[in-house]
C-alpha positions in Angstrom: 7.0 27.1 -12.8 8.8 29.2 -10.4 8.2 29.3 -6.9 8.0 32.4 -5.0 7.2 33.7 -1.6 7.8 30.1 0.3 6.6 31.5 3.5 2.6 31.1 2.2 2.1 35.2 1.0 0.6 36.1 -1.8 -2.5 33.8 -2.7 -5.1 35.9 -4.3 -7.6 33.0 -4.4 -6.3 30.3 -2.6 -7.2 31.6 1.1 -11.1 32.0 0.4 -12.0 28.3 -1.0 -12.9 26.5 1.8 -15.0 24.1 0.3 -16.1 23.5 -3.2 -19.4 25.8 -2.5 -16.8 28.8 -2.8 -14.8 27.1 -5.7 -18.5 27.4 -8.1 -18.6 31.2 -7.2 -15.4 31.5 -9.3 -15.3 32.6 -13.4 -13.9 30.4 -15.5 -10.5 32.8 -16.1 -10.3 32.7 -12.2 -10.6 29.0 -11.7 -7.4 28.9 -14.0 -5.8 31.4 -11.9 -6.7 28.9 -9.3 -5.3 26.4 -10.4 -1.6 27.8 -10.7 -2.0 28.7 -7.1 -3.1 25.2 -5.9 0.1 23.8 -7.9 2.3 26.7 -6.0 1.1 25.8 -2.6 1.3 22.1 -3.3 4.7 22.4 -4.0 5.8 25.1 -1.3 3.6 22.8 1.5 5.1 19.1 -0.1 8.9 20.4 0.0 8.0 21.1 4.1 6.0 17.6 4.8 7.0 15.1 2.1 5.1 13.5 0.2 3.0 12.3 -2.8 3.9 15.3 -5.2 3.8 14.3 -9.1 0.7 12.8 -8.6 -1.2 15.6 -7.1 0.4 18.2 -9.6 -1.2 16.7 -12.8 -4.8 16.0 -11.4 -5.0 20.2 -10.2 -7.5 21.1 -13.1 -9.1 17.7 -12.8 -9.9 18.4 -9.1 -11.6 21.8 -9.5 -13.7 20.8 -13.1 -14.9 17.6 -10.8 -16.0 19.9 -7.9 -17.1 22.8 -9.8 -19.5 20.5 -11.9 -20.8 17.9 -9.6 -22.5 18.6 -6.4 -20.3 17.2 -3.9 -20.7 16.1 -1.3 -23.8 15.2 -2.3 -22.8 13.7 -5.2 -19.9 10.9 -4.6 -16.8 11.2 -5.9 -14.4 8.1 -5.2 -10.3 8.9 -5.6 -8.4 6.0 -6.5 -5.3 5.2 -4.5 -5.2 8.7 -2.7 -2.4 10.1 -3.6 -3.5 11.5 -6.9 -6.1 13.7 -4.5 -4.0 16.3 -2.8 -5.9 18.8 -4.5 -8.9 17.4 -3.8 -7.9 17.5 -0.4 -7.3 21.2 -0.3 -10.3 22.5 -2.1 -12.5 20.1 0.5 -11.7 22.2 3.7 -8.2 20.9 4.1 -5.8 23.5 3.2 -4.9 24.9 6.2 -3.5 21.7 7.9 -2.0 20.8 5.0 1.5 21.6 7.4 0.4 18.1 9.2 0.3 16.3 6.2 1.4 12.2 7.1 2.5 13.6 10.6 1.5 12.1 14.0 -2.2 13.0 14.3 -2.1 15.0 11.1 -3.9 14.7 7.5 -3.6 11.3 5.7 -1.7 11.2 2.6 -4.3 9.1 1.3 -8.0 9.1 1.6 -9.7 8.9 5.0 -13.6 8.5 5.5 -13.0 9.7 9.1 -11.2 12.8 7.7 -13.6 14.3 5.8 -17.1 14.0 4.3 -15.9 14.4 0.6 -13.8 11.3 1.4 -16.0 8.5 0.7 -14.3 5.9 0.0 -10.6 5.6 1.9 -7.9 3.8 -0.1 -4.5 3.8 -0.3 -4.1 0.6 -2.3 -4.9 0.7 -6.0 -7.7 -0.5 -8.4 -10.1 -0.4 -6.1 -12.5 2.7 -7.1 -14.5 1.5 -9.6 -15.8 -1.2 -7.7 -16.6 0.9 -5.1 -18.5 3.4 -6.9 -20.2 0.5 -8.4 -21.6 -0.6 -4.8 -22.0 2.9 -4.0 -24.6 3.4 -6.8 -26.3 0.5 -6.1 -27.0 1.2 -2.9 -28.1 4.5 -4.4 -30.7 3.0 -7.0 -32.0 1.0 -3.4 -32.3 4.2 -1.9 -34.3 5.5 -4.8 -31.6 8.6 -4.8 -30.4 10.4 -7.6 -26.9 11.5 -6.8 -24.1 11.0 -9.3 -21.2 8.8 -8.6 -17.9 9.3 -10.4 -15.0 7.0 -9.7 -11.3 8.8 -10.8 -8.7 5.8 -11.7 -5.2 6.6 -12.7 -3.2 4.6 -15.3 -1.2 2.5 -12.9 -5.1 1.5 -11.3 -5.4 0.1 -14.4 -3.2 -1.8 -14.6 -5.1 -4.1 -11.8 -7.3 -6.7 -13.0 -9.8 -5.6 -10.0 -10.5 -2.9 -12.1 -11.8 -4.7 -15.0 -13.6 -6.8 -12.6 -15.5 -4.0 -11.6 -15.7 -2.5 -14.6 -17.1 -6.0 -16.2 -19.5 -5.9 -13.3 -21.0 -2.1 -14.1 -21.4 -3.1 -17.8 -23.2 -5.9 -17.1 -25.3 -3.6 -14.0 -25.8 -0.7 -16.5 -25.4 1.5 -13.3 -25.4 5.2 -14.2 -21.8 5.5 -12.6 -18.6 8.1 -14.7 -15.1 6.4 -14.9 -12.6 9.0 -15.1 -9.4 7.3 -16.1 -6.2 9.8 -15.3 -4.0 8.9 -17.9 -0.9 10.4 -17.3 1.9 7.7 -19.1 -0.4 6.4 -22.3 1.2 8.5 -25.8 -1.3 9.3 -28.6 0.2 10.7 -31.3 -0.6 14.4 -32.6 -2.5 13.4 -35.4 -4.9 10.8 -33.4 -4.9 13.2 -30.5 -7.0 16.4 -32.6 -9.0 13.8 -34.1 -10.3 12.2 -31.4 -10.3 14.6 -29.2 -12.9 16.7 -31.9 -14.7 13.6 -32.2 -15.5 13.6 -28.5 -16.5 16.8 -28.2 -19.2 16.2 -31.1 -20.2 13.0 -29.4 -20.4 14.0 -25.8 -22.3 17.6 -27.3 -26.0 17.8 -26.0 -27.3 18.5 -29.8 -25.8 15.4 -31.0 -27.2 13.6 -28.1 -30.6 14.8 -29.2 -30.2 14.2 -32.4 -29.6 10.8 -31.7 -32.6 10.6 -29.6 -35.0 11.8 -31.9 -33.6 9.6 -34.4 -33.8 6.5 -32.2 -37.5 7.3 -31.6 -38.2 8.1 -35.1 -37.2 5.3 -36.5 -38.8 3.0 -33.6 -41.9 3.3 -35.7 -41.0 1.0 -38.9 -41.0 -1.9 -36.9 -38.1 -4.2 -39.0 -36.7 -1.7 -41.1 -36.5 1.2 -38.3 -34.4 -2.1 -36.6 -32.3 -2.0 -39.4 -31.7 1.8 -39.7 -30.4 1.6 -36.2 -28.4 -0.9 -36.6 -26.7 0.6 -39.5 -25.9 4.0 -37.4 -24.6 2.2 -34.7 -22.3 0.4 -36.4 -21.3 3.5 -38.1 -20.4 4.9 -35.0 -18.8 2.0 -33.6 -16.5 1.6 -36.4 -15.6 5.7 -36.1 -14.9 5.1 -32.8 -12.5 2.2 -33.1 -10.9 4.0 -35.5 -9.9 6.8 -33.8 -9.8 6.2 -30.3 -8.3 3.6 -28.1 -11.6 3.1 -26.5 -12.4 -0.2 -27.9 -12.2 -2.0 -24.9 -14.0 -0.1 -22.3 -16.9 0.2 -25.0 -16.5 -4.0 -25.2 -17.0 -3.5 -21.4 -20.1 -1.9 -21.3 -19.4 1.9 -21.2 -20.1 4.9 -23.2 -16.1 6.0 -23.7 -15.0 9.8 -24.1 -11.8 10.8 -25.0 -8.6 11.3 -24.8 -9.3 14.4 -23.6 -6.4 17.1 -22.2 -7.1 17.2 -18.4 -5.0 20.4 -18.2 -7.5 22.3 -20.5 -9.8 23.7 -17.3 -12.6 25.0 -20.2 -12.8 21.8 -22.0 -12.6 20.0 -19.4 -15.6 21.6 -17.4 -17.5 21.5 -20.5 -16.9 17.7 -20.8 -18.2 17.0 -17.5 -21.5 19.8 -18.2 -21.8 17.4 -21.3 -22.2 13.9 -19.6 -23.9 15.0 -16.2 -26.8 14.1 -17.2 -26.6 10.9 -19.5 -27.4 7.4 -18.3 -25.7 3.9 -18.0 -21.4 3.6 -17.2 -19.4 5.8 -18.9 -15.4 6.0 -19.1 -13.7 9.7 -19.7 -10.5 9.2 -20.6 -8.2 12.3 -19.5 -5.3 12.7 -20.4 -2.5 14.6 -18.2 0.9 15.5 -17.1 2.8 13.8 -13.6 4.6 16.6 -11.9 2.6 19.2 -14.0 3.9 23.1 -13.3 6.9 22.0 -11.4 10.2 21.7 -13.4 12.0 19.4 -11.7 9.0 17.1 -11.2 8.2 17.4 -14.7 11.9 16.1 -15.5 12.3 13.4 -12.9 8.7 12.3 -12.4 9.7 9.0 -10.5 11.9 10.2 -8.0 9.7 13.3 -7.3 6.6 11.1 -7.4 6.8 10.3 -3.7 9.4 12.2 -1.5 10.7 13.5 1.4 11.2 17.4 2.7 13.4 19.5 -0.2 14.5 22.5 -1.6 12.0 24.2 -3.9 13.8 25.6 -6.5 16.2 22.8 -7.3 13.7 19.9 -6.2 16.8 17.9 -4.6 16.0 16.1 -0.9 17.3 18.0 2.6 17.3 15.0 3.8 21.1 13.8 4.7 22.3 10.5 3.4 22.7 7.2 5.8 25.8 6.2 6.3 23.9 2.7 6.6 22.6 1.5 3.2 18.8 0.6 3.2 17.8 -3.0 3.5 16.3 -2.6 -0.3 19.8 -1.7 -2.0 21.0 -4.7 -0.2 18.7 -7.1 -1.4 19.0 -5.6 -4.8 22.9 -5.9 -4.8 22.4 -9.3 -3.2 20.1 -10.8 -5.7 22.1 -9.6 -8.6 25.3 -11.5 -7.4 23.5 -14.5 -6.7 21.6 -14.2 -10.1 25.3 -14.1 -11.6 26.1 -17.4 -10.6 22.4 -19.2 -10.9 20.4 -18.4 -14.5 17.4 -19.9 -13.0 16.9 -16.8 -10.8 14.2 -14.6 -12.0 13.0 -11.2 -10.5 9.1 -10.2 -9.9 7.3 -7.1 -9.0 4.4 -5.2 -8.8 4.8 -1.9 -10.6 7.8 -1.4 -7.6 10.9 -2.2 -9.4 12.7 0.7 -7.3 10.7 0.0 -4.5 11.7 -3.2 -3.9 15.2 -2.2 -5.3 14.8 -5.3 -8.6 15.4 -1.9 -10.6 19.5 -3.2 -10.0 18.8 -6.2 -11.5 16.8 -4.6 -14.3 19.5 -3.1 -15.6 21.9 -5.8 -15.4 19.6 -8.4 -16.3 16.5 -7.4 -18.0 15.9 -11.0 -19.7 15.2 -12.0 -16.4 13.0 -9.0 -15.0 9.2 -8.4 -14.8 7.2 -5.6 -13.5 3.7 -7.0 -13.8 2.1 -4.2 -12.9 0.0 -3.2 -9.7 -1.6 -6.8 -9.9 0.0 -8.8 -7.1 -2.3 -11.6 -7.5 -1.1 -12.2 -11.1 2.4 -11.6 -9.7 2.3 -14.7 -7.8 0.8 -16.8 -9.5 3.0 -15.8 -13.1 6.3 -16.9 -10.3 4.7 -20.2 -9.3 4.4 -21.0 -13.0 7.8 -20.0 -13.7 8.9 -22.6 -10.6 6.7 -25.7 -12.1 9.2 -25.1 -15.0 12.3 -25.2 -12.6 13.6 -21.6 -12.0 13.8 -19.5 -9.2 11.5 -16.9 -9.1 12.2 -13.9 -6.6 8.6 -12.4 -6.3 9.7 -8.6 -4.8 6.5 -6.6 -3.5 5.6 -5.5 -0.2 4.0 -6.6 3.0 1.2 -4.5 2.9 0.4 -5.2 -0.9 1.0 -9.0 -0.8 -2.1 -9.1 1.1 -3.7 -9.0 -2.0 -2.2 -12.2 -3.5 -2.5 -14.3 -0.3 -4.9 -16.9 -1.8 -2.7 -17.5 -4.6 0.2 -17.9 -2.2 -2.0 -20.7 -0.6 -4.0 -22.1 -3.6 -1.1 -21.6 -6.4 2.6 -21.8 -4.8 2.5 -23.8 -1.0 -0.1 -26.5 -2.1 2.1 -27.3 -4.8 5.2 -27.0 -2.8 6.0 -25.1 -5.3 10.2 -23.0 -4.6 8.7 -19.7 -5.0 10.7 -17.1 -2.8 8.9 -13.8 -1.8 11.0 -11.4 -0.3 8.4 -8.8 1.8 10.1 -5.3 1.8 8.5 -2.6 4.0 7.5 -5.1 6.5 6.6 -3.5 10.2 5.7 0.3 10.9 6.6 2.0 8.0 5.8 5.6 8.6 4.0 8.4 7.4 1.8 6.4 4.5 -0.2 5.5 7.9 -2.1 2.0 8.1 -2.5 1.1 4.6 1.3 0.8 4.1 2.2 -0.3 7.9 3.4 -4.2 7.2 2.1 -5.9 10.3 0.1 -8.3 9.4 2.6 -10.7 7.2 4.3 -13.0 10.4 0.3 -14.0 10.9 -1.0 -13.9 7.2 2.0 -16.2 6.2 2.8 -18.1 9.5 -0.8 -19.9 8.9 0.2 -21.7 5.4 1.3 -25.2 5.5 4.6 -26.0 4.8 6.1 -22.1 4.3 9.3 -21.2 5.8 9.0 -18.0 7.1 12.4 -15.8 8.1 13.3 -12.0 9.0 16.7 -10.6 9.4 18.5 -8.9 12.5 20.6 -6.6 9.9 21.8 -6.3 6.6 24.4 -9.6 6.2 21.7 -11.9 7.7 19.6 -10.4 4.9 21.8 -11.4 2.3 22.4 -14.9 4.2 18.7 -15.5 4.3 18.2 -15.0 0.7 20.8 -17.3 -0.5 19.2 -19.9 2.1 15.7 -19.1 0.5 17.4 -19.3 -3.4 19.1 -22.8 -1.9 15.9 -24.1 -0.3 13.9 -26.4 -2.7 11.4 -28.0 0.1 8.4 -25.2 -0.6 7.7 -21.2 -0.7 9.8 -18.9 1.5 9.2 -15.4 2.6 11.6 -13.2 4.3 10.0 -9.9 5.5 12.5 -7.2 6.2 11.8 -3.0 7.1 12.1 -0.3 5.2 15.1 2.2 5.5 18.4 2.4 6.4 19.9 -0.9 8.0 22.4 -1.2 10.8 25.3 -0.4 9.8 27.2 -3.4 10.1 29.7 -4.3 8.2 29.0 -6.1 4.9 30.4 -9.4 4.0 31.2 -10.5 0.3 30.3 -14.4 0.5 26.7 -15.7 1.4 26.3 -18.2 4.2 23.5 -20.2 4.3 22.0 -20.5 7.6 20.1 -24.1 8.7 16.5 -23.8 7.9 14.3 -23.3 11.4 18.0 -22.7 13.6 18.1 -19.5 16.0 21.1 -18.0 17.3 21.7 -17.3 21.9 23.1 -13.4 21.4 23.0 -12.8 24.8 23.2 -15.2 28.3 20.6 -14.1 30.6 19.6 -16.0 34.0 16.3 -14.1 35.5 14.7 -14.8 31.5 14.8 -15.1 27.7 13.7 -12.4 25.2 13.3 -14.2 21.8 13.2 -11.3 19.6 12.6 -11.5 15.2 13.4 -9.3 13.0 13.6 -5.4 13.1 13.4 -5.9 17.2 16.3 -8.0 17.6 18.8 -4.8 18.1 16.9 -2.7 20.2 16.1 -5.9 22.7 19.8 -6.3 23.1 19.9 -2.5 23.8 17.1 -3.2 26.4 18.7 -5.9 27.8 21.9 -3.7 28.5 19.8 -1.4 29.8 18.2 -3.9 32.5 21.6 -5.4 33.1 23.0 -1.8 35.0 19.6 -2.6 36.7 20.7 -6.3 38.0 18.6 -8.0 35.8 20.2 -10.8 33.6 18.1 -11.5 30.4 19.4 -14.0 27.4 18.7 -12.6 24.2 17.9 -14.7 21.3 17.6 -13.8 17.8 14.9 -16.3 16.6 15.5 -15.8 12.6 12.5 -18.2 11.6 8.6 -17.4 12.7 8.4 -20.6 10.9 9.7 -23.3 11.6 10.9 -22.7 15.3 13.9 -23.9 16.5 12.7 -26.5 18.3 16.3 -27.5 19.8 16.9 -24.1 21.4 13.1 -23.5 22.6 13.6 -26.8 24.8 16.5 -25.5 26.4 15.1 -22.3 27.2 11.9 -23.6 28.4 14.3 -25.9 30.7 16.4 -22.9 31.8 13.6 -20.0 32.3 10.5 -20.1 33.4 9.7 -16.7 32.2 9.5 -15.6 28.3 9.0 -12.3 26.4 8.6 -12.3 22.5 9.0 -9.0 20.7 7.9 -8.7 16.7 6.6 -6.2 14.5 4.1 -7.4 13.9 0.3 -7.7 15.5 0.1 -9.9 18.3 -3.0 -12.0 17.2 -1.6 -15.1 14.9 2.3 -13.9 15.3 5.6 -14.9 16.0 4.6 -14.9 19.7 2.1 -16.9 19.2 3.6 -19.4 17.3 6.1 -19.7 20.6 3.0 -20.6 23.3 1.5 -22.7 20.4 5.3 -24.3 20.8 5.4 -24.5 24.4 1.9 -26.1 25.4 2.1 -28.7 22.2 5.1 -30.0 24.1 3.8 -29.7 27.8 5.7 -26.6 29.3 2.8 -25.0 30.4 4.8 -23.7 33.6 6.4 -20.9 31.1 5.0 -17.8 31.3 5.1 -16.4 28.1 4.3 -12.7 27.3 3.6 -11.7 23.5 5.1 -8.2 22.9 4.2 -6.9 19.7 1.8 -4.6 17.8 -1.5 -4.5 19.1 -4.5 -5.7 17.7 -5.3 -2.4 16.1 -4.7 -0.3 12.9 -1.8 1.6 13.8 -1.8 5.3 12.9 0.7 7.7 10.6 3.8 9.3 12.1 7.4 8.7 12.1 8.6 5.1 12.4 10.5 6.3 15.9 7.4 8.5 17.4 5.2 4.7 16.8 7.6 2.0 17.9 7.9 4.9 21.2 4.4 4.8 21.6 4.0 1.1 20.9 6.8 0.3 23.5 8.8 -1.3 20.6 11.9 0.4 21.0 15.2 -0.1 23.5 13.3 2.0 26.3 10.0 0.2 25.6 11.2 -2.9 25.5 12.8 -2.8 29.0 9.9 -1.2 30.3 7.6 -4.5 29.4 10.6 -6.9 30.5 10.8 -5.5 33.5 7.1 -5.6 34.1 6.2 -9.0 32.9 9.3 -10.2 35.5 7.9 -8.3 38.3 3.8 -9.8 37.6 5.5 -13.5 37.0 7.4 -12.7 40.4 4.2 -11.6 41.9 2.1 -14.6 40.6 5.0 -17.0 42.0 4.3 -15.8 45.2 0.7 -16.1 45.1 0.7 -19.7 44.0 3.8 -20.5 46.8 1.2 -18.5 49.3 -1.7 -20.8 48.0 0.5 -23.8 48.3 1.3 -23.0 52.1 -2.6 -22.1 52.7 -3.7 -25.8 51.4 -0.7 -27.8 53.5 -2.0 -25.5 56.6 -5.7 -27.0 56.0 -4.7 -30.4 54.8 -3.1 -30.6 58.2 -6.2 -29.6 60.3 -7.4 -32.8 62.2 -11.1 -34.1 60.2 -14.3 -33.8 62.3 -15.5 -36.5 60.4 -15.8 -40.1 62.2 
């Protein structure tokens, strides 16, 4: 497709569907029109923002057939994931801030009840739609409604075994709920495809549904042998359909299954959904279409243009300029493949984020020794703690946000077995512009709970590599080491690995008015604050903490000895963190005369925008940081006083002569 007029002119259609009300008052010819203009605007507005753009450009014609057929909002349509539904979002009253798109205060990338009415169901985490749309029609057959609920599920959803949960669950329900399955990676060769696809058309007509009603109730009159005649035809069709279409299993699960059918074909496609509007119990269409549809170079390079960040239209190549810095991800990539060339037993894990997480290095050099599980997490972790009963090393790769959904198995299957699984949490803290259901803030608290984990986070990119050699080394239990997405520090790599003492901190900085005890991503910019409060004539010791778990017991005594007056910075929420693991510290061994204030993300979902405009607002960068210090010294100052004051008022009374005789 080429890309014209980048500055917006020239929609024909486009600028007068502002809801899907306007979108049914379109012919059929000029919803195909439509189409081309949604994928010209997604790619013009995408190359401006970033963002999810392969996705969005293969589920164009899906979008309009869905809101051309079914009465949204009125009937529910729940997106899977979120990123598939950029076109959703523009035909729903969106189009005109899609400029803000994952900005501060702008449009979510994913799906946002808050945003919208047509959003019903936010996710940005897969597999989670059909069971969603499951409780959604429940509630509906409570109500006594009548609406339609459709659930849209890509591939990669799939691939989750929530999804079969759910779908297991609506079988067995018999809910009158529509799966639409996006299949844009399965292949079906030519010859299946036409048959398949004629055989759904036959059995998805009206006439044939008829038919097969009348015959039903016809032969419901000849008691055993009318059993029999049914029988016999269903069978029939059974065997017809497991013969030519891969829907074996989703019929096994309780739905009626249509399909393949070409989700690019807008007629067909609308007809489809005409077709099954009306008919009752779970079905599963299965569509088939093309990532990065209309848009040559997403069409050729449909992972790197799957998500991405502001580029030039008509090559598809990012404007964004290179780090000089490389990102933590390449060097936990390179850094596992050297250690994996000295240690067979290592074994790398993910979940459907080999270039993600950056395994995608050791992939290629070792692909004996590399899994992508798919987006099932919980699977993930408990596959790596059977590969560590059998004595190898497995490296379980997935991110903060997504472990979440494996953290019983971390409890149940890998630390009450002590079992040496090693989880290294990329994208851990704000991550940006994917908003609150990507932000990694919750894994210091989520982790720092389970018995007998060791728990670490680097300063920059050579503690990194130290930390997972130490974790590799380790064989007491699970540990986790959480590190941030994007570029690193910039400091200079080393070729060996030093393994660092399990639980031991490092003093950065000598301080004499207090201590900051930073983890992590903050560790920098609390030296940069403490340089900053230095020209100010305060002294403040820095102190790079390394583990949330253990502490370093040694070091904490001899800053509770020296200081009376703490500040913890993470990034990560404030409620079960790293700071909180330091009072828990301090009043289990009786320095209750520390003050102690926990600097961190608040206990709140934090919002989309860049990772610099949120750690400003949060008060987590250099300038916020010495903001807080400098407060939290000035209150413990003013509380000193207080209590001297106090003391001085009670030594005046106790001296009063008693009136008593």
């Amino acid at each position: 497709m080429e890309i014209e007029n980048q500055n917006g002119a020239g929609y024909r259609l486009l600028p007068s569907i502002n809801s899907p009300a306007d979108l049914r008052t379109l012919s059929i010819p000029q919803l195909t029109d439509l189409a081309a203009e949604i994928r010209r605007f997604l790619v013009e507005s995408v190359s401006k923002t970033g963002g999810h753009l392969g996705p969005g450009l293969g589920t164009v014609e899906l979008a309009i057939a869905i809101h051309y057929v079914f009465d949204t909002p009125r009937d529910r349509v729940v997106w899977d994931v979120g990123h598939q539904a950029y076109p959703h979002k523009i035909l729903t009253g969106r189009r005109d801030r899609f400029d803000t798109l994952r900005k501060l205060g702008g449009i979510s990338g994913f799906l946002k009840r808050s945003e919208s009415e047509y959003d019903v169901f936010g996710a940005g985490h897969a597999s989670t739609a059909v069971s969603a749309a499951l409780g959604i029609a429940t509630a509906r057959d409570f109500a006594g409604e009548s609406y339609r609920v459709l659930a849209v599920v890509g591939d990669g959803s799939m691939t989750g075994g929530m999804a079969y949960e759910g779908m297991n669950n609506a079988g067995l329900l018999r809910k009158d709920m529509t799966v639409i399955l996006n299949d844009n990676n399965m292949s079906i060769s030519p010859n299946v495809w036409a048959l398949s696809k004629h055989f759904t058309e036959i059995i998805a007509h009206p006439s044939y549904n008829k038919l097969k009603r009348n015959v039903w109730e016809f032969t419901g009159h000849f008691d055993q042998f009318g059993d029999r005649v049914r029988q016999l035809v269903a069978r029939m069709q059974e065997g017809v359909k497991v013969i030519i279409t891969p829907g074996m299993l989703f019929e096994a699960l309780g739905f009626r299954y249509f399909g393949p059918m070409n989700g690019h074909n807008l007629p067909k496609l609308i007809r489809l959904f005409q077709y099954v509007k009306e008919m009752k119990g779970p079905l599963l269409l299965h569509i088939t279409t093309e990532k990065g549809k209309g848009y040559r170079p997403a069409e050729e390079d449909e992972e790197k243009l799957h998500g991405v960040n502001p580029f030039d239209v008509e090559t598809g190549k990012s404007n964004s300029k290179p780090s000089s810095s490389p990102t933590y991800t390449a060097v936990f990539g390179d850094a596992i493949c050297s250690l994996a060339r000295k240690d067979r037993r290592i074994v790398g894990i993910t979940a459907a984020m080999a270039a993600g997480t950056g395994l995608d290095r050791l992939q290629e050099e070792f692909p004996d020794r590399f899994f992508d599980v798919g987006i099932a997490e919980q699977h993930a972790v408990t596959f790596a703690a059977g590969l560590a009963v059998e004595g190898y090393i497995p490296v379980a790769a997935i991110y903060s946000t997504f472990l979440q959904r494996g953290f019983d198995q971390v409890i149940h299957d890998v630390a009450l077995q002590h079992l040496h699984v090693v989880f290294a949490l990329d994208r851990a803290g704000l991550v940006g512009a994917d908003g609150p259901t990507h932000h990694g803030t919750f894994d210091l608290s989520y982790l720092r709970c389970i018995p007998g984990i060791v728990l670490m986070a680097p300063k920059d990119e050579n503690e990194l590599r130290d930390m997972l050699a130490t974790a590799i080394a380790y064989t007491g239990g699970p540990v986790a080491i959480r590190y941030p997405r994007g570029s690193g520090t910039g400091a200079p790599l080393r070729e060996d690995f030093r393994e660092i003492p399990i639980g031991a901190a490092e003093v950065l900085r000598e301080g004499a008015d207090g201590a900051i005890i930073a983890i992590g991503n903050m560790v920098q910019p609390s030296l940069q604050a403490a340089e900053t409060l230095a020209a100010q004539g305060l002294s403040l010791a820095v102190v790079n903490a390394r583990f949330a778990k253990p502490l370093d017991e040694e070091t904490m005594a001899r800053l509770a000895a020296r200081f009376s007056k703490f500040i913890t910075v993470e990034d990560n929420v404030v409620v079960g963190g790293f700071g909180s693991g330091v009072v828990e510290w301090l009043q289990a061994h009786g320095h209750d005369d520390v003050h102690v204030r926990v600097h961190g993300i608040p206990d709140s979902f934090i919002e989309q925008g860049s990772p610099q405009e949120l750690y400003h607002m949060l008060k987590l960068d250099a300038e916020g940081i010495a903001g807080v210090v400098k407060e939290c010294l000035r209150d413990s100052a003013t509380r000193t006083a207080d209590v001297s004051s106090a003391k001085e008022t009670a030594a005046d009374v106790s001296s009063i002569p008693s009136h008593s005789s």
